[in-house]
Jmol script that loads the backbone (N, CA, C; Angstrom):
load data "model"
ATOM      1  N   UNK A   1     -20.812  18.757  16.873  1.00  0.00           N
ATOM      2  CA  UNK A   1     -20.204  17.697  16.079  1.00  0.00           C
ATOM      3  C   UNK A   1     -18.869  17.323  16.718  1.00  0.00           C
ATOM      4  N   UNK A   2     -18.734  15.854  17.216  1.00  0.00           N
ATOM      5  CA  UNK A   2     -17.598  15.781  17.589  1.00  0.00           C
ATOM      6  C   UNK A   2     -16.333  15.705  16.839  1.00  0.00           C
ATOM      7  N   UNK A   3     -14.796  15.441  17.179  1.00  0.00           N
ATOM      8  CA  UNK A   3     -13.953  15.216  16.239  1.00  0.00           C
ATOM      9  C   UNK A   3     -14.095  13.646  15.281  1.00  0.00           C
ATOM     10  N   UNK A   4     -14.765  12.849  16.229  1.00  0.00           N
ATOM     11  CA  UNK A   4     -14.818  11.503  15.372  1.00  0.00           C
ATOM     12  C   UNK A   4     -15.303  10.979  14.368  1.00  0.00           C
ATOM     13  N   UNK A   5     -16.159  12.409  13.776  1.00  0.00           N
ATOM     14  CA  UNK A   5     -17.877  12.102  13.086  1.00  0.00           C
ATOM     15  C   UNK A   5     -17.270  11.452  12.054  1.00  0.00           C
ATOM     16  N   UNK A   6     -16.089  11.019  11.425  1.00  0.00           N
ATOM     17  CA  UNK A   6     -15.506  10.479  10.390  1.00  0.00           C
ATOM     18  C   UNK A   6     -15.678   8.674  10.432  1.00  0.00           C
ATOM     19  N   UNK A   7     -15.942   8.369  11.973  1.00  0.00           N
ATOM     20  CA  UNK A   7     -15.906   6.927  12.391  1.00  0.00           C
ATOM     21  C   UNK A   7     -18.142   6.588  11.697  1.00  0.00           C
ATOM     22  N   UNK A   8     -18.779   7.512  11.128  1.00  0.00           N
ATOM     23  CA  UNK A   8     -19.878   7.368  10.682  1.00  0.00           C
ATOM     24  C   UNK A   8     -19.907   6.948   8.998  1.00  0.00           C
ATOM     25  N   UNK A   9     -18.664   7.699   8.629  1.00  0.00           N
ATOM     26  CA  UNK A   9     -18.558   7.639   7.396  1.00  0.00           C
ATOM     27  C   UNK A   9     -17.974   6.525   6.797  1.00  0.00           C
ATOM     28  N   UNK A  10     -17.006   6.605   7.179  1.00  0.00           N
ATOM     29  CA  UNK A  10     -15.598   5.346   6.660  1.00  0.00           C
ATOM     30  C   UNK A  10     -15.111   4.797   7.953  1.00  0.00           C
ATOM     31  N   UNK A  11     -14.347   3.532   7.773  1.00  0.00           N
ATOM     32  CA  UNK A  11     -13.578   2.601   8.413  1.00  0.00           C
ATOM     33  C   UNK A  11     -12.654   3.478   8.769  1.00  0.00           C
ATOM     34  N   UNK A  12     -11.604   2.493   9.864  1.00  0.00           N
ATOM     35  CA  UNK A  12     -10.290   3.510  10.408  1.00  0.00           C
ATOM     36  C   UNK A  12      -9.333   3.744   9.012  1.00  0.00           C
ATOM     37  N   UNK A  13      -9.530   2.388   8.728  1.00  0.00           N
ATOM     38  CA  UNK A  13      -8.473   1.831   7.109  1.00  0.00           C
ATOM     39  C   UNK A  13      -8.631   3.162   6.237  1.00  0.00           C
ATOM     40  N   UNK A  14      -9.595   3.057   5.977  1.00  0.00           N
ATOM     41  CA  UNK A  14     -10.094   4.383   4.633  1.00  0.00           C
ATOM     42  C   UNK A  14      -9.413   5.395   5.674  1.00  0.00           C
ATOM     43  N   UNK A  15      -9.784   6.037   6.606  1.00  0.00           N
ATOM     44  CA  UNK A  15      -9.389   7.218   7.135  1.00  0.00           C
ATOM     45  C   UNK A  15      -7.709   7.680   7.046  1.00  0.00           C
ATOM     46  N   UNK A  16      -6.972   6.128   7.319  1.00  0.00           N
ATOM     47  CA  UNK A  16      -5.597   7.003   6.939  1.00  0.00           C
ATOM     48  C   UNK A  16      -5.426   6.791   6.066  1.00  0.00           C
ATOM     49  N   UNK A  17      -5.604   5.598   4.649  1.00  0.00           N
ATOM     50  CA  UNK A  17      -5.458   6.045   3.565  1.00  0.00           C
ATOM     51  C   UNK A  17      -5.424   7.343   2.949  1.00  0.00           C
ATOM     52  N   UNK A  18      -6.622   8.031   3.465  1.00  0.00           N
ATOM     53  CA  UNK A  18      -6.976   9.154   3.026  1.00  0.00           C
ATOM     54  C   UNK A  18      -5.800  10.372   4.043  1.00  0.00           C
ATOM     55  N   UNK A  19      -5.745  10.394   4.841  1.00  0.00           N
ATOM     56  CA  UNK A  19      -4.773  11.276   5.506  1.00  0.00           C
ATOM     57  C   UNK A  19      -3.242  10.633   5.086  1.00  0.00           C
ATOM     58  N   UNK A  20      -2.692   9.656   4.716  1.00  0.00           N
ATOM     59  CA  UNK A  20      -1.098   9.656   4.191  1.00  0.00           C
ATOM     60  C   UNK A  20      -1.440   9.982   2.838  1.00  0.00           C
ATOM     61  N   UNK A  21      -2.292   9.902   2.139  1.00  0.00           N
ATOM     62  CA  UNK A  21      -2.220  10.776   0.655  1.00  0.00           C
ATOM     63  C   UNK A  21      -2.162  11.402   1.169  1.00  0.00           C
ATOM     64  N   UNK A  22      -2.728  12.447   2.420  1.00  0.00           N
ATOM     65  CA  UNK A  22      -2.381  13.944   1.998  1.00  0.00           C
ATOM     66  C   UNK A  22      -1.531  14.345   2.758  1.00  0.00           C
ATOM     67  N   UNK A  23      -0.842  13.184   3.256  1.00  0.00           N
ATOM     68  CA  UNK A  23       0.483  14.000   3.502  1.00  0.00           C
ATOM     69  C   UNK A  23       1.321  13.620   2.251  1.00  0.00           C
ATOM     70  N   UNK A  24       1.458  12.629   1.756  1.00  0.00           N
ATOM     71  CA  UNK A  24       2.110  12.664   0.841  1.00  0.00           C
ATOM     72  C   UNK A  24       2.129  13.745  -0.417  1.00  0.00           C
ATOM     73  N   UNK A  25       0.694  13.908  -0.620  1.00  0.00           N
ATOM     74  CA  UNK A  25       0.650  14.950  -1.449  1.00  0.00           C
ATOM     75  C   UNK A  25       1.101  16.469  -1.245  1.00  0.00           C
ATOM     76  N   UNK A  26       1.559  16.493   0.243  1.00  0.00           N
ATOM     77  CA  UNK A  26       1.970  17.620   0.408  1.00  0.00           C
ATOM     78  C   UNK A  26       3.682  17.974   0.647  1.00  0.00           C
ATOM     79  N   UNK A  27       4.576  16.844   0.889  1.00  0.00           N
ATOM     80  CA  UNK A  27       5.537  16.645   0.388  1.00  0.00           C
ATOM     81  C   UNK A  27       5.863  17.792  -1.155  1.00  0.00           C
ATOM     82  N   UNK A  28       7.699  17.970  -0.743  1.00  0.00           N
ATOM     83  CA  UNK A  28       7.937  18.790  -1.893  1.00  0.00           C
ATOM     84  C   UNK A  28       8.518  17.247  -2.934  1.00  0.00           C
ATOM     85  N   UNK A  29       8.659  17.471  -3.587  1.00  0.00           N
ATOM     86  CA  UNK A  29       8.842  16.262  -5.194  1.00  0.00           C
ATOM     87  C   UNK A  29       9.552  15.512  -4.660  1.00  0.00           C
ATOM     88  N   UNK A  30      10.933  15.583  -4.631  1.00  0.00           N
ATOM     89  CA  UNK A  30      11.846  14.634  -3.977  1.00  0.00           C
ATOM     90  C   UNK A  30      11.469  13.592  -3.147  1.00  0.00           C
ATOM     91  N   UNK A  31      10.787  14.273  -1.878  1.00  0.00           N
ATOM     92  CA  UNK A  31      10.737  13.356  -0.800  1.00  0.00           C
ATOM     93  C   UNK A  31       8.867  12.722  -0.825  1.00  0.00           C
ATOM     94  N   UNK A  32       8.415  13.175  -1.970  1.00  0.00           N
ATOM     95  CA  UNK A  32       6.955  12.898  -2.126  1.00  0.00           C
ATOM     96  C   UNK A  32       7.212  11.254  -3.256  1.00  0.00           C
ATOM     97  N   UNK A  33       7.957  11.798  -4.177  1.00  0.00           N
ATOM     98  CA  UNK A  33       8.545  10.489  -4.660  1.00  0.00           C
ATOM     99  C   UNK A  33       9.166   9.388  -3.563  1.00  0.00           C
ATOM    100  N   UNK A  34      10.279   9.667  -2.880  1.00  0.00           N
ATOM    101  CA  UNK A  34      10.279   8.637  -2.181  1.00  0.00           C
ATOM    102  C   UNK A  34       9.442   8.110  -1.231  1.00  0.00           C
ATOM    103  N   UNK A  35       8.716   8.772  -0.537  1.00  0.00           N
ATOM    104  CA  UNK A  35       7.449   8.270   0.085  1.00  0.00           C
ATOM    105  C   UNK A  35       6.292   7.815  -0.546  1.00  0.00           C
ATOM    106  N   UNK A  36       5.935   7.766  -1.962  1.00  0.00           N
ATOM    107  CA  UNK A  36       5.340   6.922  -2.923  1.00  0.00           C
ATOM    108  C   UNK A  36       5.727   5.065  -2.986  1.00  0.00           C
ATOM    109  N   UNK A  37       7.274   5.624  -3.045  1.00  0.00           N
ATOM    110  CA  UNK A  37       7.683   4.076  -3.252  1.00  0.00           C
ATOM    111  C   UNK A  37       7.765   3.010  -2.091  1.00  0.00           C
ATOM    112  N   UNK A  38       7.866   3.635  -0.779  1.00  0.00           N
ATOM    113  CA  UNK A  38       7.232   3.012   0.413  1.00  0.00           C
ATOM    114  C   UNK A  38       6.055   2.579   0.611  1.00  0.00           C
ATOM    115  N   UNK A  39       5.534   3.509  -0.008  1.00  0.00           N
ATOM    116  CA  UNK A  39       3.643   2.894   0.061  1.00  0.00           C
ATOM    117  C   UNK A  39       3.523   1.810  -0.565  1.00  0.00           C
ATOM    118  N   UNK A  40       4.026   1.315  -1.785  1.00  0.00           N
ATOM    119  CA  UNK A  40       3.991   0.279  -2.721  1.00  0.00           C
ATOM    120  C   UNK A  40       4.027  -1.011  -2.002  1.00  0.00           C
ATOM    121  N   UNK A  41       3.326  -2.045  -1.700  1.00  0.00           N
ATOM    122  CA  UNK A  41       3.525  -2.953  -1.243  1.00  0.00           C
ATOM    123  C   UNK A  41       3.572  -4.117  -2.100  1.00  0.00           C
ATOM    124  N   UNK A  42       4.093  -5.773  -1.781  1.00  0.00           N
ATOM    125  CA  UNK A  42       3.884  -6.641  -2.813  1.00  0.00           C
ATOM    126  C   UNK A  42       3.941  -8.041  -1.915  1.00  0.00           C
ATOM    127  N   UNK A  43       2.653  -8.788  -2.317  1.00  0.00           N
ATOM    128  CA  UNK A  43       2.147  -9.077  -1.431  1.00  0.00           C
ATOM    129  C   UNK A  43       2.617 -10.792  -2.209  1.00  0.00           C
ATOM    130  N   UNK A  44       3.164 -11.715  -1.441  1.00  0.00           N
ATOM    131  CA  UNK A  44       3.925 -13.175  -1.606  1.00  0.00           C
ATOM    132  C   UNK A  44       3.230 -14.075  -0.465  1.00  0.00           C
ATOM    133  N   UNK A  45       3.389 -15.537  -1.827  1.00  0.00           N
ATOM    134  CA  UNK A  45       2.599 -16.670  -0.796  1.00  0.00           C
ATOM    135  C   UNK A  45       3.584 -17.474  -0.754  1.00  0.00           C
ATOM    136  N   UNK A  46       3.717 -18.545  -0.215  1.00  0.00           N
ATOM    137  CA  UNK A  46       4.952 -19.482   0.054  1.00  0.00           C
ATOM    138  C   UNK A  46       4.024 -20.759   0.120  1.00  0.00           C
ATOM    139  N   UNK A  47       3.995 -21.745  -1.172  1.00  0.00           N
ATOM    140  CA  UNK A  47       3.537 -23.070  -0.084  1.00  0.00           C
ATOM    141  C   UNK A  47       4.605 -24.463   0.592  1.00  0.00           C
ATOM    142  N   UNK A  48       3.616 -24.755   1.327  1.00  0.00           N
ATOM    143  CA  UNK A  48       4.811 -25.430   2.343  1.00  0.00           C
ATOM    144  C   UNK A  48       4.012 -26.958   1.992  1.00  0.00           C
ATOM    145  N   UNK A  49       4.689 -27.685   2.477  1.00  0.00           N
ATOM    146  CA  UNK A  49       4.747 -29.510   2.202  1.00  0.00           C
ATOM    147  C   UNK A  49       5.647 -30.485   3.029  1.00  0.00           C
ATOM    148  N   UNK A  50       5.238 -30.934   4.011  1.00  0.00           N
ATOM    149  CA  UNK A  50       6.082 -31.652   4.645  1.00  0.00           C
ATOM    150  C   UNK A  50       7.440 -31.039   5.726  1.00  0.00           C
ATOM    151  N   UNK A  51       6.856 -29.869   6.115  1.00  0.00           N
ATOM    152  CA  UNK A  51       7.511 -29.011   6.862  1.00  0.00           C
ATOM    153  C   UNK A  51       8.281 -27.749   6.301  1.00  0.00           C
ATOM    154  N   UNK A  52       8.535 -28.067   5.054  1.00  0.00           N
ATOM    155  CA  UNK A  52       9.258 -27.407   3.715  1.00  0.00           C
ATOM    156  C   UNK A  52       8.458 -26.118   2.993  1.00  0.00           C
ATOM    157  N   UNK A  53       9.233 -24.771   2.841  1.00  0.00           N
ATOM    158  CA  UNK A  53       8.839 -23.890   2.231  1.00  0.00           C
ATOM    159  C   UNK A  53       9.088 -24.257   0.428  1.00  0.00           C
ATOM    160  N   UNK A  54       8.149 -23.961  -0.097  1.00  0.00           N
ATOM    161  CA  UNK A  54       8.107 -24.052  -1.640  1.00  0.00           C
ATOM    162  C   UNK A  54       8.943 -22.460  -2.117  1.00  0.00           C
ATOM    163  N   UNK A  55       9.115 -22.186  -3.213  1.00  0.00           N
ATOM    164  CA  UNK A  55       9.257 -21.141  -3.766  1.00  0.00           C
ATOM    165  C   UNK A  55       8.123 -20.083  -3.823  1.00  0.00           C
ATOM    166  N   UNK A  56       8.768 -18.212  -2.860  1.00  0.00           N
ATOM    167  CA  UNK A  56       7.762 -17.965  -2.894  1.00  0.00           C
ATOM    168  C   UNK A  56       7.355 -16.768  -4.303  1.00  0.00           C
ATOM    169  N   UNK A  57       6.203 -16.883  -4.387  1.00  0.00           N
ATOM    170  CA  UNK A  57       5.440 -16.520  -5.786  1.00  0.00           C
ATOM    171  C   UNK A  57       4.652 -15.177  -5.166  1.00  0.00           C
ATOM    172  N   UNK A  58       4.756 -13.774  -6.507  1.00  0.00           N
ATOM    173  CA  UNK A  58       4.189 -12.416  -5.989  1.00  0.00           C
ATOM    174  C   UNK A  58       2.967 -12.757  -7.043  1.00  0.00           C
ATOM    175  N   UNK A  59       2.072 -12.402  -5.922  1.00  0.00           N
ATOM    176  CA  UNK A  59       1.052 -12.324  -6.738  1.00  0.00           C
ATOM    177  C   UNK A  59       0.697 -11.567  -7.827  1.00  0.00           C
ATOM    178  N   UNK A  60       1.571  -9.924  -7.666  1.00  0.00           N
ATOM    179  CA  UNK A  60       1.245  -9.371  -8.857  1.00  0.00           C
ATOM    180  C   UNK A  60       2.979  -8.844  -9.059  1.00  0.00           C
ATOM    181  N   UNK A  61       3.420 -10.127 -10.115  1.00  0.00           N
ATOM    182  CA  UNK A  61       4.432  -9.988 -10.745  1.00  0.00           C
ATOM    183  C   UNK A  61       5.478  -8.735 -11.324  1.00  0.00           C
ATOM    184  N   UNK A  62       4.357  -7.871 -11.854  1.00  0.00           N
ATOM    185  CA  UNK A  62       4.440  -6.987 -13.034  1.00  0.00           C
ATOM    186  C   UNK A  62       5.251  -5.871 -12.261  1.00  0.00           C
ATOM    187  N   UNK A  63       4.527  -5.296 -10.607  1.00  0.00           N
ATOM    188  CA  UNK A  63       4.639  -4.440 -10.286  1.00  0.00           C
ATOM    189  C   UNK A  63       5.966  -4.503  -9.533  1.00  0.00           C
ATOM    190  N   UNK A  64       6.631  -5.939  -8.854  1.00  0.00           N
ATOM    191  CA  UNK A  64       8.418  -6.112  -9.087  1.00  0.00           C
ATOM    192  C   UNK A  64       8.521  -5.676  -9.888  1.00  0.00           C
ATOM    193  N   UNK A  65       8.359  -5.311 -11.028  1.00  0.00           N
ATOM    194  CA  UNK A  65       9.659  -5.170 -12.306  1.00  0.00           C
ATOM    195  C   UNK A  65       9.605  -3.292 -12.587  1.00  0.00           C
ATOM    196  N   UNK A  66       7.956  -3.219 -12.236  1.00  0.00           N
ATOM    197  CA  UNK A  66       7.758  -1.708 -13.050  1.00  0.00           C
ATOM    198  C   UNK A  66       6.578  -1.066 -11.787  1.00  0.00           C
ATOM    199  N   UNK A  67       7.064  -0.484 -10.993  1.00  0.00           N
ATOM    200  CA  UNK A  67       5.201   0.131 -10.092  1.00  0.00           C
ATOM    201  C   UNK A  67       4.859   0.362 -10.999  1.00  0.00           C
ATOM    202  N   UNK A  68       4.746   1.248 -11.632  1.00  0.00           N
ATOM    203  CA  UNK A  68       3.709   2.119 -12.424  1.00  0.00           C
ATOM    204  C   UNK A  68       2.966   1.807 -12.993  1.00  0.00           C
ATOM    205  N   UNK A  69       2.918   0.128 -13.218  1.00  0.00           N
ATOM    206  CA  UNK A  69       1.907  -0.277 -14.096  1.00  0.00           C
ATOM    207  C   UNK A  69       1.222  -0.674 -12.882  1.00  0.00           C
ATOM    208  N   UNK A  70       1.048  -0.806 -11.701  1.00  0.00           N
ATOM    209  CA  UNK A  70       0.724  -1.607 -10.726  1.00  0.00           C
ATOM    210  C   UNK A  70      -0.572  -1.137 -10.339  1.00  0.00           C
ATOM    211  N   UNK A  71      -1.328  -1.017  -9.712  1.00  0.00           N
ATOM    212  CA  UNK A  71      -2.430  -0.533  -9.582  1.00  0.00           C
ATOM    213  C   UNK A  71      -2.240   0.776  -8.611  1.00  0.00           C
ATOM    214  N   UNK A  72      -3.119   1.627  -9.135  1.00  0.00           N
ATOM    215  CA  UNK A  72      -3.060   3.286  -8.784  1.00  0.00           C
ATOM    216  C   UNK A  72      -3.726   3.352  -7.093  1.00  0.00           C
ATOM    217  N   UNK A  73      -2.502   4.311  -6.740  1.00  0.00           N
ATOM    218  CA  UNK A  73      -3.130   4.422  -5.060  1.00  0.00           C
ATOM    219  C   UNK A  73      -4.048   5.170  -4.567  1.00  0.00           C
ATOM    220  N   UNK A  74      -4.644   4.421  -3.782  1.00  0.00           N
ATOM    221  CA  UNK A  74      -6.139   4.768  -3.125  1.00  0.00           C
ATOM    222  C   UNK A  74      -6.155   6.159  -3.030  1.00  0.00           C
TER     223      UNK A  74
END
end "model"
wireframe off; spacefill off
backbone 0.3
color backbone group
């Protein structure tokens, strides 16, 4: 069995998902918390018109104000 047999199972994507949880999960509290809040991403569209950026808008509002309600990590 080679080391890659993981490229049968899952995508590269899934694969480190799955390996930064566990580093994260192995973090002591402190620095496992702050490496939580890095993971958090928030993802903005901008529309444009006549060369001009519009105001840009987060798609998921909620999770600016509060992660925790935001959707739970992979």
């Amino acid at each position: 069995m080679s080391s890659a047999t993981w490229r049968s199972v899952f995508t590269y994507n899934k694969y480190t998902q799955i390996t930064a949880r566990a580093v994260r999960n192995s973090l002591q509290e402190t620095h496992r918390l702050a490496a939580e809040k890095r993971g958090i991403t928030a993802l903005r569209y901008q529309k444009w018109e006549n060369g001009e950026g519009g105001a840009q808008t987060l798609l998921v509002p909620e999770m600016a104000k509060d992660p925790k309600k935001g959707a739970p990590l992979p």
